[in-house]
LOROSE-312725 format. One line per field, with one value per atom (N, C-alpha, C): x negated, y, z negated; residue number from 1; residue in one letter. Coordinates in steps of 0.02 Angstrom, whole numbers, plus 50000, padded with zeros to 5 digits. Layout:
N
c1 (X, ...)
c2 (Y, ...)
c3 (Z, ...)
nr (NUM, ...)
rest (A, ...)
***
This chain:
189
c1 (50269, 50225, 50156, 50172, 50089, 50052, 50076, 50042, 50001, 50064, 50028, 49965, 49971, 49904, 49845, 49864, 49791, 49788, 49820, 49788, 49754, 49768, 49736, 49678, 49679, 49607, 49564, 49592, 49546, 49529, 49546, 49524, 49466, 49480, 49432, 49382, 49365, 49318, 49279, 49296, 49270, 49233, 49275, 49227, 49178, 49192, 49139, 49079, 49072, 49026, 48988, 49035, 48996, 48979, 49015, 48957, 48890, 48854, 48792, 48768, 48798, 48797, 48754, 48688, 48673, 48712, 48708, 48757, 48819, 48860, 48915, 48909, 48862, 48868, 48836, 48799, 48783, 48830, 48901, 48945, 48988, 49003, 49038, 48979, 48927, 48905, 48893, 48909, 48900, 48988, 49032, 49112, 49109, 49067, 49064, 49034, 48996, 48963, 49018, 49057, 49110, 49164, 49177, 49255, 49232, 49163, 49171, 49077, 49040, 48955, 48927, 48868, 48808, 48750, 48740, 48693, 48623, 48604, 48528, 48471, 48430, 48367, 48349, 48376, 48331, 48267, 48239, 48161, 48136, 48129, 48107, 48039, 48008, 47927, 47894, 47842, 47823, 47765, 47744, 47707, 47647, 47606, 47543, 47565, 47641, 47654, 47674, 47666, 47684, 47748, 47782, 47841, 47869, 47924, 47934, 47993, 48058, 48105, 48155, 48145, 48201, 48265, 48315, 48373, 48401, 48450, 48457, 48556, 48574, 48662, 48691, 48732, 48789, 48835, 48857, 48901, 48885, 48846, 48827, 48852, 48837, 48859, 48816, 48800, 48778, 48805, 48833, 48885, 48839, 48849, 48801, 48861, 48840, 48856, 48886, 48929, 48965, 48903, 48839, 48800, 48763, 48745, 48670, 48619, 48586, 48533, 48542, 48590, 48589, 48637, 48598, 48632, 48681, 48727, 48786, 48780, 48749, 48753, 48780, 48809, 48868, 48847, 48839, 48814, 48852, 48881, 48937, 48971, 48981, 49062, 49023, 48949, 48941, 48904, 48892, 48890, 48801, 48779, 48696, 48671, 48663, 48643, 48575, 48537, 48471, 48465, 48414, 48384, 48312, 48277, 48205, 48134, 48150, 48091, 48113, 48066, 48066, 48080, 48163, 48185, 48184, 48182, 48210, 48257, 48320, 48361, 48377, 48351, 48354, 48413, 48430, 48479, 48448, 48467, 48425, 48444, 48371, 48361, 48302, 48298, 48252, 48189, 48133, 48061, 48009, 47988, 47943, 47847, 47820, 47760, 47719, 47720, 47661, 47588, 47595, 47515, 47477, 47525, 47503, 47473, 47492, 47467, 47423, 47386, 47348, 47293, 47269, 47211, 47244, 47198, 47236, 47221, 47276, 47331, 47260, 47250, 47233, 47287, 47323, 47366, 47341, 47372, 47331, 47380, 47382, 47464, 47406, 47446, 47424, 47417, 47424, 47428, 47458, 47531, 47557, 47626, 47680, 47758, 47753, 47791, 47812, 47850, 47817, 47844, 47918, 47936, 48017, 48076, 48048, 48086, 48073, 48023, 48014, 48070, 48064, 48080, 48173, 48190, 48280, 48285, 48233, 48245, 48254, 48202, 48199, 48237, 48293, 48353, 48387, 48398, 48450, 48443, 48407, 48382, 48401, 48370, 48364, 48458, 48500, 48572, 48593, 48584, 48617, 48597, 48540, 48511, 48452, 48416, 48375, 48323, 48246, 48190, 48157, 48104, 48057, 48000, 48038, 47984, 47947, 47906, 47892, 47900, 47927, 47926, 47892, 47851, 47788, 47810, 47848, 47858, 47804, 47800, 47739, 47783, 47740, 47751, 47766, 47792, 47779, 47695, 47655, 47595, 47549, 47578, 47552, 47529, 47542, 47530, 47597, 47575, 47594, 47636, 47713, 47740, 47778, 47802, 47843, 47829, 47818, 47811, 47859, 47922, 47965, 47974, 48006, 47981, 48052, 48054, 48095, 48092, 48160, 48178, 48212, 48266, 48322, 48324, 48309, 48282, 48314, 48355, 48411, 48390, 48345, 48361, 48405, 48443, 48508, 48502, 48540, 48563, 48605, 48588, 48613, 48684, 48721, 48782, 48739, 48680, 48653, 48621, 48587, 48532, 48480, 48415, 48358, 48339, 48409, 48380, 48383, 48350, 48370, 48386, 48412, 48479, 48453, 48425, 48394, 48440, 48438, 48456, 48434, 48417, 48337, 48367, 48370, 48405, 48471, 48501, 48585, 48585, 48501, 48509, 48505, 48547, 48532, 48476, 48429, 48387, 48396, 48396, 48413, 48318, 48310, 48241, 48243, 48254, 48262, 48193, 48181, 48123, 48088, 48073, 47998, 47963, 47896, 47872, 47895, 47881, 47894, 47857, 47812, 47795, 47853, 47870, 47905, 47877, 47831, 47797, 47841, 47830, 47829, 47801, 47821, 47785, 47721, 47735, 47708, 47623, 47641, 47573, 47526, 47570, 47520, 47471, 47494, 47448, 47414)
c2 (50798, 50830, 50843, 50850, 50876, 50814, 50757, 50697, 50674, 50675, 50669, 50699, 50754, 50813, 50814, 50786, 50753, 50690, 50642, 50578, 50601, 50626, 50664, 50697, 50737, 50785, 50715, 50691, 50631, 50580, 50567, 50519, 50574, 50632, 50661, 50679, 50697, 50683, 50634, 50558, 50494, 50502, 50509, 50502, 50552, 50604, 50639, 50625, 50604, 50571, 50518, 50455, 50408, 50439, 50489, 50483, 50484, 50500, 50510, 50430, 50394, 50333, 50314, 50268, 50243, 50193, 50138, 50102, 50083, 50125, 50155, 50172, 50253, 50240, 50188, 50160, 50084, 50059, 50043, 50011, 50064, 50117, 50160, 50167, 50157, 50149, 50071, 50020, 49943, 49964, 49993, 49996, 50053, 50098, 50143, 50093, 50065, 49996, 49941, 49937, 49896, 49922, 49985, 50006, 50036, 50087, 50143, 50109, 50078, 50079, 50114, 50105, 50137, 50164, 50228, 50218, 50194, 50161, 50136, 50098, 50088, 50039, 49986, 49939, 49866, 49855, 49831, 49812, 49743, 49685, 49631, 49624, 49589, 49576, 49490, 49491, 49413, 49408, 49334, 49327, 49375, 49402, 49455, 49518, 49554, 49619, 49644, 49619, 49660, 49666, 49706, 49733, 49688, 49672, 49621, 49643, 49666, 49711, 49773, 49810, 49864, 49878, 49872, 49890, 49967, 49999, 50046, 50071, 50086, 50107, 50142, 50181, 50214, 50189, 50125, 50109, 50042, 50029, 49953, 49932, 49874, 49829, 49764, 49737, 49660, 49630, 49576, 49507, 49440, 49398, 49351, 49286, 49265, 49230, 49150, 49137, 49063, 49018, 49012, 48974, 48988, 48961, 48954, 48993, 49042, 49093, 49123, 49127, 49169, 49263, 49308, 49379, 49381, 49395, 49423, 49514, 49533, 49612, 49635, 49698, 49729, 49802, 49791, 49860, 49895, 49952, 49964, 49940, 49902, 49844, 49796, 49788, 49718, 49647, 49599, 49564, 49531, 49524, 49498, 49461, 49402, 49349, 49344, 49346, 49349, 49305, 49255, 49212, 49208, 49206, 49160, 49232, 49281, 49300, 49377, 49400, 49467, 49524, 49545, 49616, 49659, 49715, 49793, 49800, 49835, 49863, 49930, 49989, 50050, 50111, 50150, 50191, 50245, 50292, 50357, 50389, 50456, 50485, 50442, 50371, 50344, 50341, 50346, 50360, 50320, 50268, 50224, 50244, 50257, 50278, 50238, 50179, 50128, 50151, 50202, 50251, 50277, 50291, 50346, 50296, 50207, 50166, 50106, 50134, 50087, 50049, 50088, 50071, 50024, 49986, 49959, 49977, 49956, 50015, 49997, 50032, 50003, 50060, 50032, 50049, 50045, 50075, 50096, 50117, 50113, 50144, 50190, 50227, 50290, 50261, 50206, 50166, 50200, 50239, 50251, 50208, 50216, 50171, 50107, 50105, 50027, 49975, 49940, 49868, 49877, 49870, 49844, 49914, 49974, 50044, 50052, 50041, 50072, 50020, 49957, 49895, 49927, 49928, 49965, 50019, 50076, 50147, 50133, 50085, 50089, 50043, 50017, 49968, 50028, 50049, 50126, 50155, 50195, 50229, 50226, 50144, 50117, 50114, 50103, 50069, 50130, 50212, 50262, 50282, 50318, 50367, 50336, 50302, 50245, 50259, 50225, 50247, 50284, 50341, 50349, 50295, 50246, 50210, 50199, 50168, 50141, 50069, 50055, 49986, 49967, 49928, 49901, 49838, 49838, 49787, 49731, 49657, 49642, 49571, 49544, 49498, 49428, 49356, 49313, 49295, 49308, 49314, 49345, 49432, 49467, 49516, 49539, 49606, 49645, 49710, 49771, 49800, 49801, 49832, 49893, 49904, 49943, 49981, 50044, 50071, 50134, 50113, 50166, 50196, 50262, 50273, 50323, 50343, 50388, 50405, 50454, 50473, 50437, 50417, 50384, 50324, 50261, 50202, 50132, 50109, 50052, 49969, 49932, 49860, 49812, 49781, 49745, 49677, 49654, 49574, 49587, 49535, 49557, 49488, 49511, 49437, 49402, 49443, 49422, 49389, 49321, 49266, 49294, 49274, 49287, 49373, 49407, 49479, 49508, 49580, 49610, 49677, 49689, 49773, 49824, 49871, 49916, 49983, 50050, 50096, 50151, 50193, 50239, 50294, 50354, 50411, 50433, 50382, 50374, 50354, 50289, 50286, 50213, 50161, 50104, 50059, 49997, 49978, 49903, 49877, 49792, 49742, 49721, 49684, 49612, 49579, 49510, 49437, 49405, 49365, 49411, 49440, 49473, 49472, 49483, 49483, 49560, 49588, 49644, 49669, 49702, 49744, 49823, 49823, 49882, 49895, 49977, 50000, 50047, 50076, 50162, 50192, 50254, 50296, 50327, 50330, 50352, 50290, 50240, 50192, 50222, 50236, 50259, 50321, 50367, 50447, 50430)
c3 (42803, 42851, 42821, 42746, 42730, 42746, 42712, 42683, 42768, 42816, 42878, 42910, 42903, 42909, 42846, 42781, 42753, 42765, 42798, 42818, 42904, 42924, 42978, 42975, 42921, 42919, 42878, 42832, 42792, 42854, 42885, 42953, 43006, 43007, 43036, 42990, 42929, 42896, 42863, 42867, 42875, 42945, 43003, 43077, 43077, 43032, 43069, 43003, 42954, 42899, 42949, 42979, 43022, 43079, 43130, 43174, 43168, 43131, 43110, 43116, 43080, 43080, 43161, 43145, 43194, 43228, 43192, 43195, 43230, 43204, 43244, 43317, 43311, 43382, 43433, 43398, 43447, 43458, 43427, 43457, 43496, 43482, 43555, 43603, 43607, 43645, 43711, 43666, 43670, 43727, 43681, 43698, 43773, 43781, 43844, 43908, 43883, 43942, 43959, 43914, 43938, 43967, 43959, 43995, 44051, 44052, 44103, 44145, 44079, 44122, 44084, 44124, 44084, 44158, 44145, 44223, 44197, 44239, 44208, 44247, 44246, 44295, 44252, 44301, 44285, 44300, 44286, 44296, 44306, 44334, 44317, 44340, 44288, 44306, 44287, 44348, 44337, 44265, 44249, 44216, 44182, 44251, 44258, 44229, 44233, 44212, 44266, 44344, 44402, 44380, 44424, 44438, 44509, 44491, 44561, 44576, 44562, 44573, 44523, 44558, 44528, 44540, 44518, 44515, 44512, 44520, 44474, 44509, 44444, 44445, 44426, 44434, 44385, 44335, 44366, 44316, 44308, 44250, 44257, 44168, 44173, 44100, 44098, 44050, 44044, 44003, 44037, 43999, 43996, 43929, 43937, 44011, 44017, 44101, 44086, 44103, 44089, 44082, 44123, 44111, 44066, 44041, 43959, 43986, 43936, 43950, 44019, 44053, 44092, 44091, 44119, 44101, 44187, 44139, 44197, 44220, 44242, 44278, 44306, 44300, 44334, 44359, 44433, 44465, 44509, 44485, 44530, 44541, 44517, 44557, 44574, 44595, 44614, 44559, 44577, 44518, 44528, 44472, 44490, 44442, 44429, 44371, 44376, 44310, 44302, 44244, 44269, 44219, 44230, 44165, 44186, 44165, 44205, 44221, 44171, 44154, 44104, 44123, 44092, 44118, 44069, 44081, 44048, 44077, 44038, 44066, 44033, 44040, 44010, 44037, 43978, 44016, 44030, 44094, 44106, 44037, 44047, 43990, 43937, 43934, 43914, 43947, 43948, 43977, 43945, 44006, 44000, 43986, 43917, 43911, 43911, 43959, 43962, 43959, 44031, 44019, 43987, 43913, 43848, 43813, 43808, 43764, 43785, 43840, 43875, 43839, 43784, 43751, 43673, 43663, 43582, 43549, 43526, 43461, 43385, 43351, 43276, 43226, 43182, 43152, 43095, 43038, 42957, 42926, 42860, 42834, 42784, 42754, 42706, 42635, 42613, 42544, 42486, 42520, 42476, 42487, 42426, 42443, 42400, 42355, 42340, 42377, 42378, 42423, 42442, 42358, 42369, 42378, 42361, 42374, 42446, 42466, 42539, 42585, 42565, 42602, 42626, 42547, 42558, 42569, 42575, 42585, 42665, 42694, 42773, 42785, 42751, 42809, 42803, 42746, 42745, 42790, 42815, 42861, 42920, 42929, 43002, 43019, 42976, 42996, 42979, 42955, 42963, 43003, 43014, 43047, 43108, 43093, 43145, 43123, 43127, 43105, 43170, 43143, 43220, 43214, 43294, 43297, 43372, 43382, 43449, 43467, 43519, 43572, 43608, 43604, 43636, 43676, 43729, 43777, 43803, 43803, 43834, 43881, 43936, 43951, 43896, 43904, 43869, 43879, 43925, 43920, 43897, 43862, 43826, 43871, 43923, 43957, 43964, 43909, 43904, 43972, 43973, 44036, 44030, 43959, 43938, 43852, 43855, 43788, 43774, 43736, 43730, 43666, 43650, 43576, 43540, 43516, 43512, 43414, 43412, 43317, 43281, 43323, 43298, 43338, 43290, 43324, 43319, 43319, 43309, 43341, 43285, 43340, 43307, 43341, 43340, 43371, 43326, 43366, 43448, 43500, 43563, 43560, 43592, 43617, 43667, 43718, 43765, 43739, 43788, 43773, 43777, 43743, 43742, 43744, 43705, 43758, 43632, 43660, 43617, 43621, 43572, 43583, 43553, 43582, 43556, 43568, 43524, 43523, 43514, 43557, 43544, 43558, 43503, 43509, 43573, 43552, 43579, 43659, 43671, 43735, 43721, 43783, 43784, 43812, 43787, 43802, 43776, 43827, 43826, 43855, 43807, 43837, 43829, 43889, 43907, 43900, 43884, 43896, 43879, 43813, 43811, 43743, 43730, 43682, 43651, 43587, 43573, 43499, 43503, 43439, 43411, 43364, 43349, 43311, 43303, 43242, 43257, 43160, 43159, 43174, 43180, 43198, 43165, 43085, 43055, 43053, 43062, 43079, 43133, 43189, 43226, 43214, 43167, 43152, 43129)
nr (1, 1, 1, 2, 2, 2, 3, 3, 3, 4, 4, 4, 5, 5, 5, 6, 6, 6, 7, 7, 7, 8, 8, 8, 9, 9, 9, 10, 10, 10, 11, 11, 11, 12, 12, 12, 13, 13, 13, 14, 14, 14, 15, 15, 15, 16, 16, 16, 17, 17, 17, 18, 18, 18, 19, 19, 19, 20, 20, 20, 21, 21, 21, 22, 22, 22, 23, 23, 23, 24, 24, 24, 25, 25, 25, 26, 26, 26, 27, 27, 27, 28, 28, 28, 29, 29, 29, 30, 30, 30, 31, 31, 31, 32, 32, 32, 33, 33, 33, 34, 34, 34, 35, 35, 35, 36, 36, 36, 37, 37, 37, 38, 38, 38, 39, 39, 39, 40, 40, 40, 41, 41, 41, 42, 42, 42, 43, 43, 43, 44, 44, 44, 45, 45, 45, 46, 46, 46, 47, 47, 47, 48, 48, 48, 49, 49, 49, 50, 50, 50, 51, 51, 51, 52, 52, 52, 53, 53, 53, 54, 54, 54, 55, 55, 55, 56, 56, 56, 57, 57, 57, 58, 58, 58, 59, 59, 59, 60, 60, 60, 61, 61, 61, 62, 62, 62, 63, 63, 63, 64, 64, 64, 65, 65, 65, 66, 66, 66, 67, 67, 67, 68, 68, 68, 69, 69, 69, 70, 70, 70, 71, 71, 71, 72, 72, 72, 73, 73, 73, 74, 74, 74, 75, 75, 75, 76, 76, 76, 77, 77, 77, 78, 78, 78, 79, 79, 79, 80, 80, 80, 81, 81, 81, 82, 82, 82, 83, 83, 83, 84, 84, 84, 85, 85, 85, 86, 86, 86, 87, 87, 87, 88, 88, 88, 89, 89, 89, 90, 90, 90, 91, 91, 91, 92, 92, 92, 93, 93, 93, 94, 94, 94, 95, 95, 95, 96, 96, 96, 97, 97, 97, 98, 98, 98, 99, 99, 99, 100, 100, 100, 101, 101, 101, 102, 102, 102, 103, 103, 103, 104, 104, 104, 105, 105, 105, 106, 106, 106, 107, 107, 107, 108, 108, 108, 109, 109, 109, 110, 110, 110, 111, 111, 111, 112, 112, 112, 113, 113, 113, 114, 114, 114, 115, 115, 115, 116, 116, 116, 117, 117, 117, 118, 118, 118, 119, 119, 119, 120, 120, 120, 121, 121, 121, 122, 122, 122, 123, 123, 123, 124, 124, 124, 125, 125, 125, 126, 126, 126, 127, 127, 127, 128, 128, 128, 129, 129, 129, 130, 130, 130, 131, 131, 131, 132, 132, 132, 133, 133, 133, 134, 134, 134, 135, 135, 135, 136, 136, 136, 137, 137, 137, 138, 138, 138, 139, 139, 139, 140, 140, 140, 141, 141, 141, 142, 142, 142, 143, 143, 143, 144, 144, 144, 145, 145, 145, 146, 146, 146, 147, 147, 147, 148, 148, 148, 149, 149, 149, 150, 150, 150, 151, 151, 151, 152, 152, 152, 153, 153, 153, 154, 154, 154, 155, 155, 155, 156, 156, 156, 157, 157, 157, 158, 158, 158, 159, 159, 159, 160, 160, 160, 161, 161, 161, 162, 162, 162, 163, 163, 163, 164, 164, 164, 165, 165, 165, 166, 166, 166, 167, 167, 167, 168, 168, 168, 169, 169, 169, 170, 170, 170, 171, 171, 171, 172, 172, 172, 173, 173, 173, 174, 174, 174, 175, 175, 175, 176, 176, 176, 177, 177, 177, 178, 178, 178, 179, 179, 179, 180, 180, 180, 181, 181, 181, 182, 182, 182, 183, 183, 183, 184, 184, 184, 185, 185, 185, 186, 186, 186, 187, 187, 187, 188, 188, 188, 189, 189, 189)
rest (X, X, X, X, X, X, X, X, X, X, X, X, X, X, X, X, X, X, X, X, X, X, X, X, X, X, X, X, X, X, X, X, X, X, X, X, X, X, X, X, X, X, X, X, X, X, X, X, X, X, X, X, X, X, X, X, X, X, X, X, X, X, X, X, X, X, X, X, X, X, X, X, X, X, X, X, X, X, X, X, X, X, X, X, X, X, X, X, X, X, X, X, X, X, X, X, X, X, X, X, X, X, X, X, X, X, X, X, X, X, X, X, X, X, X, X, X, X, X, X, X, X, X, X, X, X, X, X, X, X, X, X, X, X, X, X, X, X, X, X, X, X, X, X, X, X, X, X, X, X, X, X, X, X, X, X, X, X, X, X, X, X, X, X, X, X, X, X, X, X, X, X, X, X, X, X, X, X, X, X, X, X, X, X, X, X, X, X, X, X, X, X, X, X, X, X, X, X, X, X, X, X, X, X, X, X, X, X, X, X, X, X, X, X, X, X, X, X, X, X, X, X, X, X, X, X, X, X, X, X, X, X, X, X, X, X, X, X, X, X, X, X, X, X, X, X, X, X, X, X, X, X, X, X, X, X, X, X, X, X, X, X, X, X, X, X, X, X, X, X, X, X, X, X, X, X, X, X, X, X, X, X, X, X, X, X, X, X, X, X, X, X, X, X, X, X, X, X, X, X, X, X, X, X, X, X, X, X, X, X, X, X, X, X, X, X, X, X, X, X, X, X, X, X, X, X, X, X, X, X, X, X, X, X, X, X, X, X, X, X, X, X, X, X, X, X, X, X, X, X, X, X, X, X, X, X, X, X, X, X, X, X, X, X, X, X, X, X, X, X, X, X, X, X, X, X, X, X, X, X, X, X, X, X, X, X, X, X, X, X, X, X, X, X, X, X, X, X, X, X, X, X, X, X, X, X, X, X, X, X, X, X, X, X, X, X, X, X, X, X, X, X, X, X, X, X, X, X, X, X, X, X, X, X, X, X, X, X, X, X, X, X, X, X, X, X, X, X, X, X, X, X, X, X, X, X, X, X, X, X, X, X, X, X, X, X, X, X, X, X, X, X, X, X, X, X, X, X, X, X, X, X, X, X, X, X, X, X, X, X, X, X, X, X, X, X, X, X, X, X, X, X, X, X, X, X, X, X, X, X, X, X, X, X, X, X, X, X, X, X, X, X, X, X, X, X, X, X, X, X, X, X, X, X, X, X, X, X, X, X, X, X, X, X, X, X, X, X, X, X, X, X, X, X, X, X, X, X, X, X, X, X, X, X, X, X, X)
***
């Protein structure tokens, strides 16, 4: 009986070391979109940056789609394939600051940090804890549609085509067909 109750408490003190783990919860999070959804707004936009439709769900998911580069979507129960044209797909709680970054950016670092310490201090970081950074969304034409930012900042390889997997203080953000700047934060002060 003991041995059972320290492999028990030792299993709950490993999980609770990783939750912290960014990482991690990107995949119970990746694993909550697949069993139960994710509520969230799609966005797709043409060439120019317009906005050409919105979506939005409670319980949605994205599967890459039997055909090549195409996204399989799951809204409520119903089903919606998107290819071609440039989506966001964000979960509520995430907040789009396009307006705050209308003007261009000039960025500057402080000239302090060695190359190669900073280089592994910040994968560390980024795959425990996430970096604070910002997302600078743009068309494949280069107009600015989406600027998201957050503390805890996760980008990831996607299963989806052409998309990439972002994780921004424990919210999901999928960006399809798009160009993308990711700075720190600390560039921008």
């Amino acid at each position: 009986m003991k041995k059972k109750s320290l492999i028990l408490i030792s299993i709950l003190i490993i999980s609770l070391v990783f939750v912290g783990c960014t990482s991690l919860k990107s995949q119970f999070k990746d694993m909550s979109a697949e069993w139960i959804g994710l509520e969230r707004t799609f966005k797709v936009y043409d060439d120019d940056g317009n906005e050409t439709m919105t979506v939005t769900g409670d319980n949605t998911d994205m599967q890459p789609s039997e055909v090549s580069g195409v996204l399989m979507i799951e809204v409520d129960g119903s089903r919606w394939q998107h290819v071609g044209s440039t989506l966001i797909a964000y979960e509520t709680g995430l907040e789009n600051h396009v307006d705050d970054y209308k003007d261009a950016l000039t960025l500057s670092g402080d000239g302090s940090g060695i190359t190669s310490i900073s280089k592994a201090l910040n994968e560390f970081v980024a795959t425990t804890s996430g970096l604070e950074r910002v997302i600078i969304v743009k068309t494949q034409t280069g107009k600015t549609i989406a600027v998201f930012e957050g503390d805890n900042v996760l980008i990831e390889d996607s299963a989806l085509p052409n998309t990439t997997k972002v994780l921004i203080d424990n919210k999901r953000l999928h960006i399809y067909r798009a160009d993308l700047e990711v700075i720190e934060k600390s560039l921008l002060d």
